[in-house]
C-alpha positions as CSV (number, residue, x, y, z in Angstrom):
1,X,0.0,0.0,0.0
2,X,1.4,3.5,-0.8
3,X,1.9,6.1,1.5
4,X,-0.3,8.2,-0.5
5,X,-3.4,5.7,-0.2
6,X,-2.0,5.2,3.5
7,X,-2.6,9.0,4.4
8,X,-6.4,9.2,2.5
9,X,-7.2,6.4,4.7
10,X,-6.1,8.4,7.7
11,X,-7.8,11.5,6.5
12,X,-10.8,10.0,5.7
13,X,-11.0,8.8,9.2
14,X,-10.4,12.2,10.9
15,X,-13.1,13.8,8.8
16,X,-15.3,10.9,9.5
17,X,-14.5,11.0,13.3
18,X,-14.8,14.8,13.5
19,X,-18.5,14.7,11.4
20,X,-19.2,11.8,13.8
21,X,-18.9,14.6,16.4
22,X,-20.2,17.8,15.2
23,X,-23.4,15.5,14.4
24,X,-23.8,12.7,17.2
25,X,-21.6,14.5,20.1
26,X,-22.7,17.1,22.6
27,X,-21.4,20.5,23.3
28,X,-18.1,19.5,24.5
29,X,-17.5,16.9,21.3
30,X,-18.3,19.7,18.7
31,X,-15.9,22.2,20.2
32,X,-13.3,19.5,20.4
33,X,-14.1,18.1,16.9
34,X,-13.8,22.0,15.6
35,X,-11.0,22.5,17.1
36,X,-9.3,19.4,16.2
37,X,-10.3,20.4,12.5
38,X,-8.7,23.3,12.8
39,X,-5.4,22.0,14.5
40,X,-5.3,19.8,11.2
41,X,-6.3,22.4,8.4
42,X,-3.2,24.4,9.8
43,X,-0.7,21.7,10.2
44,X,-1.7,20.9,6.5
45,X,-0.9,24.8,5.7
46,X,2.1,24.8,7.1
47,X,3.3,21.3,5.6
48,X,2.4,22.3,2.5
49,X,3.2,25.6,2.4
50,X,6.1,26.8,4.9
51,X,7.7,23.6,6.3
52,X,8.3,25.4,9.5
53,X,8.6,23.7,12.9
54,X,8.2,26.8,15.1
55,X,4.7,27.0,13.5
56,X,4.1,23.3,14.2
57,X,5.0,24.1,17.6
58,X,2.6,27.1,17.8
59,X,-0.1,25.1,16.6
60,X,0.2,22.3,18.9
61,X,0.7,24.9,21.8
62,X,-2.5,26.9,20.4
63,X,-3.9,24.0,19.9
64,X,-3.6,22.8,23.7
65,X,-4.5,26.0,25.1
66,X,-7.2,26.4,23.1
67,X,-8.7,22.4,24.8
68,X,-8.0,23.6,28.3
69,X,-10.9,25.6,29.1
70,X,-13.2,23.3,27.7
71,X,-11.1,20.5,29.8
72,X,-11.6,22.5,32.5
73,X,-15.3,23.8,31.9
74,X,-16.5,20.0,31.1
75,X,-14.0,18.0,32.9
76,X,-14.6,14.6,30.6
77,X,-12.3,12.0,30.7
78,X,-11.5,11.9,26.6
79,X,-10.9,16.0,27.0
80,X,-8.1,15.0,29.4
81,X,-6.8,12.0,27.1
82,X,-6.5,14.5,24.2
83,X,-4.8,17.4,26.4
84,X,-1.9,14.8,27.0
85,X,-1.7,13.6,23.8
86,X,-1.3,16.8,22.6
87,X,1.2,17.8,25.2
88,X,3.0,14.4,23.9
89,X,2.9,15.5,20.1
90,X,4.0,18.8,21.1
91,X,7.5,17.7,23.3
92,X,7.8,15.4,19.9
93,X,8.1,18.3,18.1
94,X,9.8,20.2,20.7
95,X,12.6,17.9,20.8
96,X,13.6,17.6,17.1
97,X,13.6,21.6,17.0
98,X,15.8,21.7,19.8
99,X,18.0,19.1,18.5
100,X,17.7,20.0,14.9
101,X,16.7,16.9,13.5
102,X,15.0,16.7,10.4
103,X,11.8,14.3,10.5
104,X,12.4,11.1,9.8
105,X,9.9,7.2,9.5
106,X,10.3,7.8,13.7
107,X,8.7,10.9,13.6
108,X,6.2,10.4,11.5
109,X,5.2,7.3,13.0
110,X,4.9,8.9,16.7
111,X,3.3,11.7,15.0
112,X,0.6,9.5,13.3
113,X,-0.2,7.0,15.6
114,X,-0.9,10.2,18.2
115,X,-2.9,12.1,16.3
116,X,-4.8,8.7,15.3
117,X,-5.0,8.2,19.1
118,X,-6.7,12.1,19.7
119,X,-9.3,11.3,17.2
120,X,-9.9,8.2,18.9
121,X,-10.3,9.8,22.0
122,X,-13.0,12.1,20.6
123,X,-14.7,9.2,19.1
124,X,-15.0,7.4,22.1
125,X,-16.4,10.7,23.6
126,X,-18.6,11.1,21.3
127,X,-20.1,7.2,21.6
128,X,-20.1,7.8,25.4
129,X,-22.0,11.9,24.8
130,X,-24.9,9.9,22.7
131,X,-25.0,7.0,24.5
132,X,-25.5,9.3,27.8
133,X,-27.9,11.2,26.1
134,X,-30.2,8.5,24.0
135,X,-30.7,7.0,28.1
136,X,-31.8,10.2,29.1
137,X,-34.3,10.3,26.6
138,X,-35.5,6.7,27.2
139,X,-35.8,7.1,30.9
C-alpha cells in the first residue's frame, strides 16, 4: 500500500470521526471536533506551504491551550486523554527543533499513531455523549 493511499485512509477517518462529532456529540464533542479540525487544516498549511517547525509548535501549543478551558469547563475524561496527547505531540516536536533533526519514518510514526489516538479519543467521547444522552431520553 502507498503512503499516499495510507494518508487518504487516515484522513478520511479524521473527517469521519470529526462529522461523527459535530453530528452525534454534545457541546463539548463539537468544540473539540472544531477545534481538532482546525489543528489539522493548519498543520496541512504549514506542511504544504512553509515547512516550519516553530509554527508546528505554535499550533500544537495553540492548539492545547485552546482544549483547556473546555477540559476544565467539562471536565470529561476523553478532553483529558486529548490534552496529554497533545502535550505528547508537542515535546515530539519540541525535541527535534531543539536538537535540529529533520523528521524522519520515527517521527512520523509517533506523530501519526498520536494524532490517530486524539481522534480516537474524541470518538470514544462522542459514543459515550450519545450514548448518555439516548438513556436520558428513554428514561
Amino acid at each position: 500500500m502507498s503512503a499516499y493511499t495510507i494518508f487518504l485512509i487516515a484522513l478520511a477517518f479524521c473527517l469521519g470521526s470529526c462529522v461523527f462529532a459535530l453530528v452525534k456529540g454534545g457541546t463539548p464533542e463539537r468544540i473539540g471536533a472544531l477545534i481538532i479540525l482546525a489543528n489539522l487544516m493548519a498543520t496541512a498549511a504549514n506542511e504544504n506551504l512553509l515547512h516550519d517547525q516553530r509554527i508546528l509548535l505554535a499550533i500544537d501549543g495553540l492548539t492545547a491551550v485552546a482544549l483547556l478551558p473546555l477540559t476544565l469547563r467539562y471536565a470529561s475524561v476523553w478532553l483529558g486523554v486529548v490534552m496529554l496527547l497533545y502535550g505528547l505531540q508537542f515535546g515530539l516536536h519540541a525535541f527535534y527543533f531543539v536538537l535540529e533533526r529533520p523528521k524522519d519514518a520515527l517521527h512520523v510514526t509517533i506523530n501519526n499513531a498520536n494524532f490517530c489516538a486524539i481522534i480516537l479519543s474524541l470518538g470514544w467521547g462522542t459514543i459515550q455523549a450519545w450514548r448518555q444522552r439516548s438513556v436520558r431520553a428513554a428514561a
